[in-house]
Residue frames as a rotation matrix with the C-alpha (Angstrom) as fourth column:
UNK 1
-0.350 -0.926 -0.143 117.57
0.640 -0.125 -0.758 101.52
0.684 -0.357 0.636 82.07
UNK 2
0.684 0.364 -0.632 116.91
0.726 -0.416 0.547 103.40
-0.063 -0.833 -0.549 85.46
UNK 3
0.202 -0.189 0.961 117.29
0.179 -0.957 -0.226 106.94
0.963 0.218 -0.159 85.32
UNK 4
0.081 -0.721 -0.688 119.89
0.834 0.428 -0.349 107.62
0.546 -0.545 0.636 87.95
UNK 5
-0.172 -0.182 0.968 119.73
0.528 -0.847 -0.065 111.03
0.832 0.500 0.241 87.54
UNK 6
0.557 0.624 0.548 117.56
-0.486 -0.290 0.824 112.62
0.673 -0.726 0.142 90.91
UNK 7
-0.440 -0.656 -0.613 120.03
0.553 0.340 -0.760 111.89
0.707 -0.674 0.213 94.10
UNK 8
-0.863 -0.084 0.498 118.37
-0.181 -0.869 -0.461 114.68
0.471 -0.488 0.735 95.92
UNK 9
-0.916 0.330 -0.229 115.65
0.346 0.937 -0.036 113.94
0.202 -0.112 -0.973 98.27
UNK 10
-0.434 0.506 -0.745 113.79
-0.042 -0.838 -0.544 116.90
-0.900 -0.205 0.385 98.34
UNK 11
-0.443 0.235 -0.865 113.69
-0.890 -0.230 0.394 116.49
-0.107 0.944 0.311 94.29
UNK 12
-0.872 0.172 -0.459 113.08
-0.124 0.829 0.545 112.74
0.474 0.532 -0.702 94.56
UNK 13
-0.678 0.631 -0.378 110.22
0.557 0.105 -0.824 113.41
-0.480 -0.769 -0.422 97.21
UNK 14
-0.167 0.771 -0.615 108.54
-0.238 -0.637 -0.733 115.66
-0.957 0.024 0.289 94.93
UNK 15
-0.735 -0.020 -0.677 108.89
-0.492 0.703 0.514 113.27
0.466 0.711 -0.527 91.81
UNK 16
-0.957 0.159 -0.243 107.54
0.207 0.960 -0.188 110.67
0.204 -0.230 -0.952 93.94
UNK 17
-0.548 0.812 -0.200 104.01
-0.093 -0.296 -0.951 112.98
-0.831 -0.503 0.238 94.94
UNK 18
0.152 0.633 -0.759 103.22
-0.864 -0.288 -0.412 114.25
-0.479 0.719 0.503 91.88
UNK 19
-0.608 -0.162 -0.777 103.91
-0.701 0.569 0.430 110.27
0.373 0.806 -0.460 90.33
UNK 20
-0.960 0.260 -0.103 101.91
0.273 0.786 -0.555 109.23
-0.063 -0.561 -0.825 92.93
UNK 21
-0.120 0.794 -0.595 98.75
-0.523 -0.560 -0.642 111.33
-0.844 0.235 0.483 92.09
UNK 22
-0.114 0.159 -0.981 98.94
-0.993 -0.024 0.112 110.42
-0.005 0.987 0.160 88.44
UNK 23
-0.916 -0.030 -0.401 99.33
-0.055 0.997 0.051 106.49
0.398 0.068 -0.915 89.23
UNK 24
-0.593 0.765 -0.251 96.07
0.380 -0.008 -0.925 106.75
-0.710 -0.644 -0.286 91.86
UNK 25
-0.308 0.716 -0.626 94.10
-0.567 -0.667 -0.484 108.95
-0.764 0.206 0.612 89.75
UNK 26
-0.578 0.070 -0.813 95.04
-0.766 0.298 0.570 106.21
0.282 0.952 -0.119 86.56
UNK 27
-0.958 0.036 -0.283 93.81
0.134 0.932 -0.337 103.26
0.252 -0.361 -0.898 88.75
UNK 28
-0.558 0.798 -0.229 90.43
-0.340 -0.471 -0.814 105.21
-0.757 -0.376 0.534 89.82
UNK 29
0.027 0.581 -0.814 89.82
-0.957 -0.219 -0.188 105.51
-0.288 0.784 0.550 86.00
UNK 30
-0.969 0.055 -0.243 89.88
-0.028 0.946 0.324 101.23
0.247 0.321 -0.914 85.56
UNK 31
-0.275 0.954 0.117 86.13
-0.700 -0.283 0.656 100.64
0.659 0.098 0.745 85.10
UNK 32
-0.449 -0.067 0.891 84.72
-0.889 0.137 -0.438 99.38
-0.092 -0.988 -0.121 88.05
UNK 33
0.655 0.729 -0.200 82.36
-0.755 0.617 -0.222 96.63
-0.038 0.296 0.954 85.81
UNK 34
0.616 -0.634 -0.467 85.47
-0.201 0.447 -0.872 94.96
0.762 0.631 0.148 84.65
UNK 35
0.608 -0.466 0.644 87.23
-0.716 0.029 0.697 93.13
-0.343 -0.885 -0.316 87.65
UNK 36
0.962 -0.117 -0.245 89.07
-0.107 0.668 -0.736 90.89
0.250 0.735 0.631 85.41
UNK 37
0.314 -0.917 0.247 92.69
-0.019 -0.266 -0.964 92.38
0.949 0.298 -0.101 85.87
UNK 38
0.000 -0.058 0.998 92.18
-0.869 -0.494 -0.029 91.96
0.495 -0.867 -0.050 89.88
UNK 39
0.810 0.336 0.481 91.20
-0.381 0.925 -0.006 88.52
-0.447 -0.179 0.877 89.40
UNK 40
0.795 -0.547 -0.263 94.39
-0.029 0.399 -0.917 88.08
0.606 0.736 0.301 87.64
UNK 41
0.063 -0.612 0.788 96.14
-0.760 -0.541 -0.360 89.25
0.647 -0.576 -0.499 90.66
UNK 42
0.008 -0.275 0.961 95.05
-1.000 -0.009 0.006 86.87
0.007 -0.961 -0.275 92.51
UNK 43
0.983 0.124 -0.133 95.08
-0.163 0.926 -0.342 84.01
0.081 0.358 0.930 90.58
UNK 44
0.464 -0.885 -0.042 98.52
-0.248 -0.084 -0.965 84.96
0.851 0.458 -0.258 89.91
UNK 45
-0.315 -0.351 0.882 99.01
-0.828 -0.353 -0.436 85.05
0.464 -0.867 -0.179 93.54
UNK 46
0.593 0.383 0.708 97.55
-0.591 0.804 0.060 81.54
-0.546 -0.455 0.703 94.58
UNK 47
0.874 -0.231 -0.429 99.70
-0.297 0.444 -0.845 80.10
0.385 0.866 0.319 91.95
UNK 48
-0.238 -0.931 0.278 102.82
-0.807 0.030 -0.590 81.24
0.541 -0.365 -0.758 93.92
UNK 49
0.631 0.207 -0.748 101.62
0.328 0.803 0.498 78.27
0.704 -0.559 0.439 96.63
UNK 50
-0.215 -0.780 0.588 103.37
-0.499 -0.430 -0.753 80.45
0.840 -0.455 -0.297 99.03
UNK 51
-0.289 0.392 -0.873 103.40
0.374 0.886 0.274 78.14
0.881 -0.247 -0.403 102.10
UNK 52
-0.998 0.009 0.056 102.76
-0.043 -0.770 -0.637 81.42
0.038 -0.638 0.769 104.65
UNK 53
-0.725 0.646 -0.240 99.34
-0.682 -0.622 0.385 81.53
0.099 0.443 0.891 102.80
UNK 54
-0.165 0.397 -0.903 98.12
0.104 0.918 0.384 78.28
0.981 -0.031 -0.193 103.74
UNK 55
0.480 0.024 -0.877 99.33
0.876 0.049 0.480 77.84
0.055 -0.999 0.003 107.89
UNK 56
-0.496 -0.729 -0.473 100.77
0.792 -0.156 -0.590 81.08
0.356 -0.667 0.654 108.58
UNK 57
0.179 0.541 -0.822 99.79
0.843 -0.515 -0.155 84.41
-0.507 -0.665 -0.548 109.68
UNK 58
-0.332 -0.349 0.876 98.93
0.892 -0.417 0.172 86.92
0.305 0.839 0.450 106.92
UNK 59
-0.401 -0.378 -0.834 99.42
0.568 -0.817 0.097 90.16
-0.719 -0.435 0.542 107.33
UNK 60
-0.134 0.562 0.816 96.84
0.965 -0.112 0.236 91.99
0.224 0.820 -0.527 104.69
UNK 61
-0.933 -0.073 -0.354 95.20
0.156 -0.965 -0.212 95.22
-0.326 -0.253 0.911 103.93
UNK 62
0.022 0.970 -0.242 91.58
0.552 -0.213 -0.806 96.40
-0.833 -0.116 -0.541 104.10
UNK 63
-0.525 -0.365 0.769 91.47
0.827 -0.434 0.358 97.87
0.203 0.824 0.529 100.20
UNK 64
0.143 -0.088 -0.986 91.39
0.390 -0.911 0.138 101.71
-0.910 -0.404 -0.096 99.64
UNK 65
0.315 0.127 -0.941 90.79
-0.852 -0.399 -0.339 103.89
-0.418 0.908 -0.017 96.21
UNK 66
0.802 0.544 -0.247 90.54
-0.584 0.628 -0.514 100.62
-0.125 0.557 0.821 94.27
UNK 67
-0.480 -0.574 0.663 93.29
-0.646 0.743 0.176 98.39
-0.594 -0.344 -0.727 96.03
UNK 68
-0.348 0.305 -0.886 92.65
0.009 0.947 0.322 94.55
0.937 0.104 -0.333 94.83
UNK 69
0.456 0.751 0.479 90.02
-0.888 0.349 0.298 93.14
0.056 -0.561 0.826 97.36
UNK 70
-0.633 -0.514 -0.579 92.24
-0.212 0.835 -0.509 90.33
0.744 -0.199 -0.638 99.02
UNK 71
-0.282 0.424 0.861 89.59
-0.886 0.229 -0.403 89.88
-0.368 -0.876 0.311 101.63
UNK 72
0.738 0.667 -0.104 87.88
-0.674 0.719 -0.168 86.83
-0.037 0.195 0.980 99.58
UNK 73
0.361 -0.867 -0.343 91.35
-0.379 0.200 -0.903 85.53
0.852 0.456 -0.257 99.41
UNK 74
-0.681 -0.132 0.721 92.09
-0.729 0.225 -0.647 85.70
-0.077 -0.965 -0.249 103.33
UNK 75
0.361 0.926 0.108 88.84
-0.932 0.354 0.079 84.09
0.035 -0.129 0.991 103.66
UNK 76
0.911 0.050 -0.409 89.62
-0.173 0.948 -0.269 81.27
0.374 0.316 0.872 101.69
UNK 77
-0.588 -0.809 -0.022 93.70
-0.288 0.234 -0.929 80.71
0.756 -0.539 -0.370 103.56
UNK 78
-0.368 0.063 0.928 91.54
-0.915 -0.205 -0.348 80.62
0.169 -0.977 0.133 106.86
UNK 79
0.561 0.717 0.415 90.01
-0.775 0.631 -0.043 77.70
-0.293 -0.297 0.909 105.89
UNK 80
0.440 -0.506 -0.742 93.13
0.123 0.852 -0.509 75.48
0.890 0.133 0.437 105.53
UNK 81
0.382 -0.509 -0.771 94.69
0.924 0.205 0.322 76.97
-0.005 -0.836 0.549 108.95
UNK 82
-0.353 -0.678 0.645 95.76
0.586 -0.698 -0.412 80.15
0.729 0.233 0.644 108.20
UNK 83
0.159 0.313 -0.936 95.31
0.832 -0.554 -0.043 83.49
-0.532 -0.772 -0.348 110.53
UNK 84
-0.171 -0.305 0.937 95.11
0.854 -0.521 -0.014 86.60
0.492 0.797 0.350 109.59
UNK 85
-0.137 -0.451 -0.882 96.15
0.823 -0.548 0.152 90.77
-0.552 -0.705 0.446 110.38
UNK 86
0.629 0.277 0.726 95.13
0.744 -0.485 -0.460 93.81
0.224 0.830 -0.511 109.65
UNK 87
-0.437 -0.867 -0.241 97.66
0.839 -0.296 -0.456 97.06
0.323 -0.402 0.857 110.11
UNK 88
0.772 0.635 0.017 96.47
0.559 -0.692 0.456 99.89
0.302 -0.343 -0.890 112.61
UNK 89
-0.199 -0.850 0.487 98.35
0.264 -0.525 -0.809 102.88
0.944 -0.032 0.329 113.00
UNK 90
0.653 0.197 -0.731 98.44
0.752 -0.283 0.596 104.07
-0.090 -0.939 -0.333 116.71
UNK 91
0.412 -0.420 -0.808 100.86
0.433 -0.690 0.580 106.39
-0.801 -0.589 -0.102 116.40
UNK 92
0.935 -0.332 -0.126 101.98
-0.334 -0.703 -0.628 109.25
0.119 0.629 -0.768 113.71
UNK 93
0.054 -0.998 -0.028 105.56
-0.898 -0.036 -0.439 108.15
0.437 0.049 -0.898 112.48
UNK 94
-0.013 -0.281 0.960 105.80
-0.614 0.760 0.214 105.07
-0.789 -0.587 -0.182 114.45
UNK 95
-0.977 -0.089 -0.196 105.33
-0.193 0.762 0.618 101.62
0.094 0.641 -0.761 112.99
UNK 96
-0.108 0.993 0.035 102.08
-0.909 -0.113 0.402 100.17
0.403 0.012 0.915 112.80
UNK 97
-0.619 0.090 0.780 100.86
-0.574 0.625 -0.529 97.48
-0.535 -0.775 -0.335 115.02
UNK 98
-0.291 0.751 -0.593 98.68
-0.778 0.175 0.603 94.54
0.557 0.637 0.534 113.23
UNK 99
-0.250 0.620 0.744 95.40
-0.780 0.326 -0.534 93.24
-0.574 -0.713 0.403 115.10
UNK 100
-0.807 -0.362 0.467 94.29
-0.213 0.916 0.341 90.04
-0.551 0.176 -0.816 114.76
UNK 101
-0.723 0.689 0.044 91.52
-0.501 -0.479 -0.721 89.36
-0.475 -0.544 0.692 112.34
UNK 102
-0.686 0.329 0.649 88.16
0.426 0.905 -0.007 87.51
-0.590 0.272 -0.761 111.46
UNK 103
-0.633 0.578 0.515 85.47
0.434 -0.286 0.854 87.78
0.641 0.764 -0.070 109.19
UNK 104
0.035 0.898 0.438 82.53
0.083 -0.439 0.894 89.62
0.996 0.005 -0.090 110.56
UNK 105
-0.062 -0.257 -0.964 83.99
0.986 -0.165 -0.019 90.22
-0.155 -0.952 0.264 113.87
UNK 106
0.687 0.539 -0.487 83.90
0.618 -0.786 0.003 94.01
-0.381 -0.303 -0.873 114.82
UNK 107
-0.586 -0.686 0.432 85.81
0.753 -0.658 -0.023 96.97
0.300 0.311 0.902 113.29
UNK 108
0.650 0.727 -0.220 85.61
0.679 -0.686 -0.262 100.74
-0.341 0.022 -0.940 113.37
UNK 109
0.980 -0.198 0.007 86.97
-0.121 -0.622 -0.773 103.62
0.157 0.757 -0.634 111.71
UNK 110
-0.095 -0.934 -0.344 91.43
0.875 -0.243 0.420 103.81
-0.476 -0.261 0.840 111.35
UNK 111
-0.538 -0.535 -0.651 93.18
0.067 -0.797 0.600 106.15
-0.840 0.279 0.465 109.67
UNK 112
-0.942 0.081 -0.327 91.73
-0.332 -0.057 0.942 107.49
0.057 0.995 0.081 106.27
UNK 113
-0.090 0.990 0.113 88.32
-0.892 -0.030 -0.450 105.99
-0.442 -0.141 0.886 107.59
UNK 114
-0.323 -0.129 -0.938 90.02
-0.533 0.843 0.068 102.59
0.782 0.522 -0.341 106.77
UNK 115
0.800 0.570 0.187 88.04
-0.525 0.516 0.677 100.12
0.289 -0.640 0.712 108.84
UNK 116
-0.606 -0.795 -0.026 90.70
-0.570 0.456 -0.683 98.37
0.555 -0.399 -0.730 111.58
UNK 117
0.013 0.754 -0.657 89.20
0.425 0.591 0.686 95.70
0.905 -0.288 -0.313 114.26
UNK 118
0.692 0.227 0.685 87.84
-0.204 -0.849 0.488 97.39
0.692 -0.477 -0.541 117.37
UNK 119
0.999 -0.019 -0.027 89.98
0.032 0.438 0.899 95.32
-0.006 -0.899 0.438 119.43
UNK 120
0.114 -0.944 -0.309 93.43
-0.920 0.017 -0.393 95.42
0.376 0.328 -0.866 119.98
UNK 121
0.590 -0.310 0.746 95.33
-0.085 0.895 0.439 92.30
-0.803 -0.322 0.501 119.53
UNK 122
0.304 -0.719 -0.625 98.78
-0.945 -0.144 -0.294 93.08
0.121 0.680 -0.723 117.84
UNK 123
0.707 -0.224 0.671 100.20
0.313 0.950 -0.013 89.55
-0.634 0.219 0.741 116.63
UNK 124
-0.042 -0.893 -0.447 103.22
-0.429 -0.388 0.816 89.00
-0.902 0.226 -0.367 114.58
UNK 125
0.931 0.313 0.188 102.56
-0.115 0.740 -0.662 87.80
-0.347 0.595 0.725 110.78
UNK 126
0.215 -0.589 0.779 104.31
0.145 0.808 0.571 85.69
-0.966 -0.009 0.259 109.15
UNK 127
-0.458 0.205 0.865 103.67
0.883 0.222 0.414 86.74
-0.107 0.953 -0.283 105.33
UNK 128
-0.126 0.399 -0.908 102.71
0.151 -0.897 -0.415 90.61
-0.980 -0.190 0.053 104.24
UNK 129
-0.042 0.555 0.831 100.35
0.948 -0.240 0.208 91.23
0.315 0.796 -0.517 101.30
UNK 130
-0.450 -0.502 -0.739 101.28
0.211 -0.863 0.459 95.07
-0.868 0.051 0.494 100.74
UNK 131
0.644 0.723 0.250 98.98
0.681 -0.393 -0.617 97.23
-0.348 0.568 -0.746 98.50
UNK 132
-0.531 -0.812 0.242 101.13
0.734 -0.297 0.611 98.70
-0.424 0.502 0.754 95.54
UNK 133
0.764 0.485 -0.425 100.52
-0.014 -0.647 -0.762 102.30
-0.645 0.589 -0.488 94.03
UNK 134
0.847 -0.289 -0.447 103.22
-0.404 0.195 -0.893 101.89
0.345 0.937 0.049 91.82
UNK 135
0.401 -0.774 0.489 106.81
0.081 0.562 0.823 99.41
-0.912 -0.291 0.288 92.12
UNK 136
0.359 -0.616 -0.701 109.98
-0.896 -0.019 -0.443 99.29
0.259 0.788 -0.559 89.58
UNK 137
0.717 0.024 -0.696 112.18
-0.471 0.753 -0.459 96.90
0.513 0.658 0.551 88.58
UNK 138
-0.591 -0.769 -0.245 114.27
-0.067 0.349 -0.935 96.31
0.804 -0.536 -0.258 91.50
UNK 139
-0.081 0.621 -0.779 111.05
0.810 0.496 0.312 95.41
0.580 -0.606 -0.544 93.97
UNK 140
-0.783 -0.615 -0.092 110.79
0.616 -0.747 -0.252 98.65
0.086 -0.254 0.963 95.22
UNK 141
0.014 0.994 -0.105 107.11
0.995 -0.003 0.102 99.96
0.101 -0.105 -0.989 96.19
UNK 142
-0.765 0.258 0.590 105.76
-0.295 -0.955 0.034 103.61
0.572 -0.148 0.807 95.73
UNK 143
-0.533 0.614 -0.582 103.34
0.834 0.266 -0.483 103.66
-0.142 -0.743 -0.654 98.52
UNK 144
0.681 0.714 0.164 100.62
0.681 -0.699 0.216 106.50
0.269 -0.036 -0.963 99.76
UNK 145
0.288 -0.588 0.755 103.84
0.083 -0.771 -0.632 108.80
0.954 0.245 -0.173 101.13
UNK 146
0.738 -0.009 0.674 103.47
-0.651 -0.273 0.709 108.29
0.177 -0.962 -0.208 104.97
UNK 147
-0.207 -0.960 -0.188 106.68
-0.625 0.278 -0.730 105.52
0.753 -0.033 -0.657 105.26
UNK 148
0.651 0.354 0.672 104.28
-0.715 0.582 0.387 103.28
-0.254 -0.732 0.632 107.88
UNK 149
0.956 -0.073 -0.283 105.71
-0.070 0.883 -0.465 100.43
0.284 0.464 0.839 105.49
UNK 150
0.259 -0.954 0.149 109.20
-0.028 -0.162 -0.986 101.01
0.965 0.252 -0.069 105.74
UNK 151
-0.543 -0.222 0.810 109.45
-0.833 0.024 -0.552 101.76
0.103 -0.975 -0.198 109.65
UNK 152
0.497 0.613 0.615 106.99
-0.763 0.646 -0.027 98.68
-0.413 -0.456 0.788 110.18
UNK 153
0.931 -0.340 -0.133 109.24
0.196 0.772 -0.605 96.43
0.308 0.537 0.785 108.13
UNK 154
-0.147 -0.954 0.260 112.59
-0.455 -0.168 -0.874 97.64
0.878 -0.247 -0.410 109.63
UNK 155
-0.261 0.109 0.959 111.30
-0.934 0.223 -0.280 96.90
-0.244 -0.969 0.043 113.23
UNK 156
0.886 0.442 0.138 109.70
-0.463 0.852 0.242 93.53
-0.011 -0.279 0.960 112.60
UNK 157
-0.345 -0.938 -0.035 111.88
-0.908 0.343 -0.241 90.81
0.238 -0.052 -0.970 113.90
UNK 158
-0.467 -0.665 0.582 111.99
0.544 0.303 0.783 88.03
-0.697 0.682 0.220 112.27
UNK 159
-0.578 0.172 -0.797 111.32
-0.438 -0.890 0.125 89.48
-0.688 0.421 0.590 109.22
UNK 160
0.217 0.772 0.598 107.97
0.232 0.554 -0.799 88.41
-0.948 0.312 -0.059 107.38
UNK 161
-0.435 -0.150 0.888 107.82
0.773 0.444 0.454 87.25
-0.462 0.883 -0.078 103.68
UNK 162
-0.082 0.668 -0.740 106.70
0.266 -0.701 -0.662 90.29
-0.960 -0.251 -0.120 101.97
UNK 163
-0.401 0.340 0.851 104.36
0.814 0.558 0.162 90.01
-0.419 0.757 -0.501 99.02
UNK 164
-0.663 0.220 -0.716 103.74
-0.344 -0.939 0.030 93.86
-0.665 0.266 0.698 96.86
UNK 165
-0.075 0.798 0.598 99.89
0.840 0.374 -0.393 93.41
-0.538 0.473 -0.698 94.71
UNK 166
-0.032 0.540 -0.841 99.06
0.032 -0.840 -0.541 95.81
-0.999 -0.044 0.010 91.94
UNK 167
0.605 0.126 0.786 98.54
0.626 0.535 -0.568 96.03
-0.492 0.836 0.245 88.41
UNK 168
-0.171 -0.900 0.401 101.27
0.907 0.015 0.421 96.53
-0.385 0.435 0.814 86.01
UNK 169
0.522 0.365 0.771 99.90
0.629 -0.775 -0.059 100.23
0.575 0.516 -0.635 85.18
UNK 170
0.858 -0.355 0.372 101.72
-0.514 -0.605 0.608 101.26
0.009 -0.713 -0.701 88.19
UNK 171
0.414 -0.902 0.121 105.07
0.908 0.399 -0.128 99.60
0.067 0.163 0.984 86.77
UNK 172
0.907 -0.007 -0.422 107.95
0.037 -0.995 0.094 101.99
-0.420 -0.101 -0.902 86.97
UNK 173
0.691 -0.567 -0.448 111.54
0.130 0.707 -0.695 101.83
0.711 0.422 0.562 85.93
UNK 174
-0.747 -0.498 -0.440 112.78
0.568 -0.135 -0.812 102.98
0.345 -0.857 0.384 89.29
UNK 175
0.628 0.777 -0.040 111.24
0.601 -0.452 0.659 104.87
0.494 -0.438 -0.751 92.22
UNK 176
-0.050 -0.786 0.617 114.64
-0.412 -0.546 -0.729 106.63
0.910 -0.291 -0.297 92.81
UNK 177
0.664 0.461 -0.588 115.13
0.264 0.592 0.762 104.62
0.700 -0.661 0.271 96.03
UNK 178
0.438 -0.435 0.787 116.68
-0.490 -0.849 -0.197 106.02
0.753 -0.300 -0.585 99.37
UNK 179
-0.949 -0.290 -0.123 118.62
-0.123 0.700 -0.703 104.10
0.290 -0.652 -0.700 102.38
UNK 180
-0.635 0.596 0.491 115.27
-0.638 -0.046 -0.768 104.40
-0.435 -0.802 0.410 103.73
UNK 181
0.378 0.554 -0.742 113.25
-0.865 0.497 -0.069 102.39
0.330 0.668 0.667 101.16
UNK 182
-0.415 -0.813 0.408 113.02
-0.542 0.582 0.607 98.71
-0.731 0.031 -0.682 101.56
UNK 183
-0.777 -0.009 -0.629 112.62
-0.620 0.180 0.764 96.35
0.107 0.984 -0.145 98.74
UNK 184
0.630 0.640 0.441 109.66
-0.629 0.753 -0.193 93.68
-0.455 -0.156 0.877 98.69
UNK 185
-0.413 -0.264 0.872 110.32
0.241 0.891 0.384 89.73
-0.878 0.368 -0.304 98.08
UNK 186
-0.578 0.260 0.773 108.13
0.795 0.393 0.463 89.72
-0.183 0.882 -0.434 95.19
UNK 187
-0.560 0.745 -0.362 105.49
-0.580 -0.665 -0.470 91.78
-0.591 -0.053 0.805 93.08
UNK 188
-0.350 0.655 0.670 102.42
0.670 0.675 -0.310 90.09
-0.655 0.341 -0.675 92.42
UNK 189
-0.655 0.453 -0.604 100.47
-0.658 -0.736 0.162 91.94
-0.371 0.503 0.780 89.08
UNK 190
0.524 0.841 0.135 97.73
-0.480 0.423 -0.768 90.64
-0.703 0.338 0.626 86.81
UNK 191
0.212 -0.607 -0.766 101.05
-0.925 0.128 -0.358 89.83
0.315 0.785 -0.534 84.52
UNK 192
0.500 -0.218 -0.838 102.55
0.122 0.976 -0.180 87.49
0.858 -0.012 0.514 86.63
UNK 193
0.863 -0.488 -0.132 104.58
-0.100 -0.420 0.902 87.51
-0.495 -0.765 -0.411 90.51
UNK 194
0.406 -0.913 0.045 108.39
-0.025 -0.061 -0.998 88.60
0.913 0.404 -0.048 89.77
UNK 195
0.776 -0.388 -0.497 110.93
0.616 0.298 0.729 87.35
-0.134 -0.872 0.470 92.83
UNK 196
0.412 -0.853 0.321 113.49
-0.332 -0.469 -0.819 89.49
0.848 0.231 -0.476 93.85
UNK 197
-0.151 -0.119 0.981 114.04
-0.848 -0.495 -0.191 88.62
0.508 -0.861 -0.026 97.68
UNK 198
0.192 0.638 -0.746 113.15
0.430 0.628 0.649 86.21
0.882 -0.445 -0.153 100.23
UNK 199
0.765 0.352 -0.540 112.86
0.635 -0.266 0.726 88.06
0.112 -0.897 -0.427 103.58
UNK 200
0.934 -0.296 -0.198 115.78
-0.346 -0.885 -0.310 90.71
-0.084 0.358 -0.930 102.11
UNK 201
0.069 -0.799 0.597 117.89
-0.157 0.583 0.797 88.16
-0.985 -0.149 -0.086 101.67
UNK 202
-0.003 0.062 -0.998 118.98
-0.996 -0.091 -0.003 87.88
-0.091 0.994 0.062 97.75
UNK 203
0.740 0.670 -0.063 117.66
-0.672 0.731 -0.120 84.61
-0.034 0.131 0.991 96.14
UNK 204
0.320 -0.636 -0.702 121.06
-0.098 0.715 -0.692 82.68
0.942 0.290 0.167 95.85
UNK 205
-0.530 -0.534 0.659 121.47
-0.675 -0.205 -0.709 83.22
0.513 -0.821 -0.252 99.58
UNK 206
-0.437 0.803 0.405 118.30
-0.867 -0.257 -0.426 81.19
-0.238 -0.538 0.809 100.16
UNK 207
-0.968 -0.247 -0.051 117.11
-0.235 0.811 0.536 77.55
-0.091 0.531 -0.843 99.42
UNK 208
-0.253 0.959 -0.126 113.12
-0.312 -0.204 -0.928 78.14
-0.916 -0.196 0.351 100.13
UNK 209
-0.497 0.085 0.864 111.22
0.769 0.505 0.393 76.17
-0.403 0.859 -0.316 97.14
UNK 210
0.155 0.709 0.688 109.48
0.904 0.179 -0.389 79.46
-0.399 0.682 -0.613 96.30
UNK 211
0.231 -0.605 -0.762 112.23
-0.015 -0.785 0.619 81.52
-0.973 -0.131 -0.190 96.04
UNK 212
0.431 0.132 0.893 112.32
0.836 0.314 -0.450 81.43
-0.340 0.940 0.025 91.88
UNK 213
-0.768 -0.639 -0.044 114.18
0.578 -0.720 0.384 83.67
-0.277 0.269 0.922 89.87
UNK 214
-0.239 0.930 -0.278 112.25
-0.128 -0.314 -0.941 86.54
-0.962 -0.190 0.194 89.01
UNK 215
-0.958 0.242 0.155 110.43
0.246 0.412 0.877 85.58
0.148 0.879 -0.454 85.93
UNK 216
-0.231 0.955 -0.184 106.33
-0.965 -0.249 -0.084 85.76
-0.126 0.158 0.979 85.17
UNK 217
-0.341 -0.674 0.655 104.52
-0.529 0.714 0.459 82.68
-0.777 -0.190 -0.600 85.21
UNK 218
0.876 0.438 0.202 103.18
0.036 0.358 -0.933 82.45
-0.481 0.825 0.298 81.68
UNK 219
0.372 -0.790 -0.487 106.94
-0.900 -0.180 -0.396 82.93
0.225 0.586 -0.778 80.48
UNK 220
0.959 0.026 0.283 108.12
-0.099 0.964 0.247 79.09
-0.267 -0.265 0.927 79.93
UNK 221
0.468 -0.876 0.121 111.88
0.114 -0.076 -0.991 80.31
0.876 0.477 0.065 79.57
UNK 222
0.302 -0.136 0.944 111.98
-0.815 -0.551 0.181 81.52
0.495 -0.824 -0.277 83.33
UNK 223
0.988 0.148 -0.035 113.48
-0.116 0.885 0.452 78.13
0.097 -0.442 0.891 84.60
């Protein structure tokens, strides 16, 4: 049951630091030998056959304090047809703008000393792989605290398919969500991907074949 309790956003903003420290600091401490539970991610996450991930234009992230590594992943989409984006802030507060990119093509430092490509070339994707520090049970994403996500997902128009990765240590039962929060379509974990969405549209609104209820897919009841 989701603890309603916290309405205040001053109280739910300082819930949300000090749960974000404690989720980051737990993920650090996953032994770095043992990539198993990352590889589960993305198995889990090729399973979906999302058809964005094939021909469209994926919108990704360059991992950061042990993110999943989705780069070998892009890789392999590019070679059925796919394209692919990284996100570059240009401006405090704003949205973020995502350049177009290739393997071994140039980058240099972004924000955080996250590597962006040197060029600009802002493109529109089609599909957003979204790096989860921790998500509850209504698709809801604790992020790093800066709200890029949110203001970069309000502004896009149309509105890309948007896929939340992380491992189930950073489950939550709520994240005390605000008008400002939006939800993700799906979270992908090492459990299994759980649908909630399909471009913030609820799933009965929505005939897309990979709009599934949310379910895991090693549960064989979820049909």
């Amino acid at each position: 049951m989701q603890d309603d309790s916290m309405r205040d956003w001053p109280e739910v903003r300082a819930w949300r630091k000090a749960k974000r420290a404690e989720l980051i600091e737990r993920r650090l401490a996953l032994p770095a030998t043992d990539g198993a539970e990352a590889a589960a991610v993305v198995a889990n996450l090729r399973a979906a056959e999302v058809p964005e991930l094939a021909t469209g234009l994926i919108g990704f992230y360059w991992p950061f304090k042990r993110e999943i590594d989705l780069r070998p992943f892009v890789r392999d989409c590019l070679k059925t047809g796919a394209r692919a984006a990284l996100p570059v802030v240009v401006e405090k507060g704003r949205p973020v703008e995502f350049w177009a990119w290739q393997p071994r093509m140039k980058m240099k430092p972004g924000i955080w000393n996250i590597p962006v490509p040197a060029e600009r070339a802002p493109v529109q994707p089609d599909v957003l792989l979204v790096a989860l520090v921790g998500f509850d049970e209504a698709g809801y994403r604790l992020g790093y605290g800066g709200g890029y996500y949110d203001r970069t997902l309000a502004a896009l128009s149309p509105r890309p398919l948007t896929l939340g990765l992380g491992f189930e240590l950073g489950r939550l039962p709520t994240i005390h969500p605000q008008p400002h929060d939006i939800p993700l379509d799906a979270i992908v974990t090492e459990r299994g991907i759980a649908w909630h969405r399909s471009r913030g549209r609820p799933l009965s609104d929505t005939a897309e074949g990979y709009a599934s209820p949310p379910c895991f897919l090693h549960e064989l009841d979820c049909t």
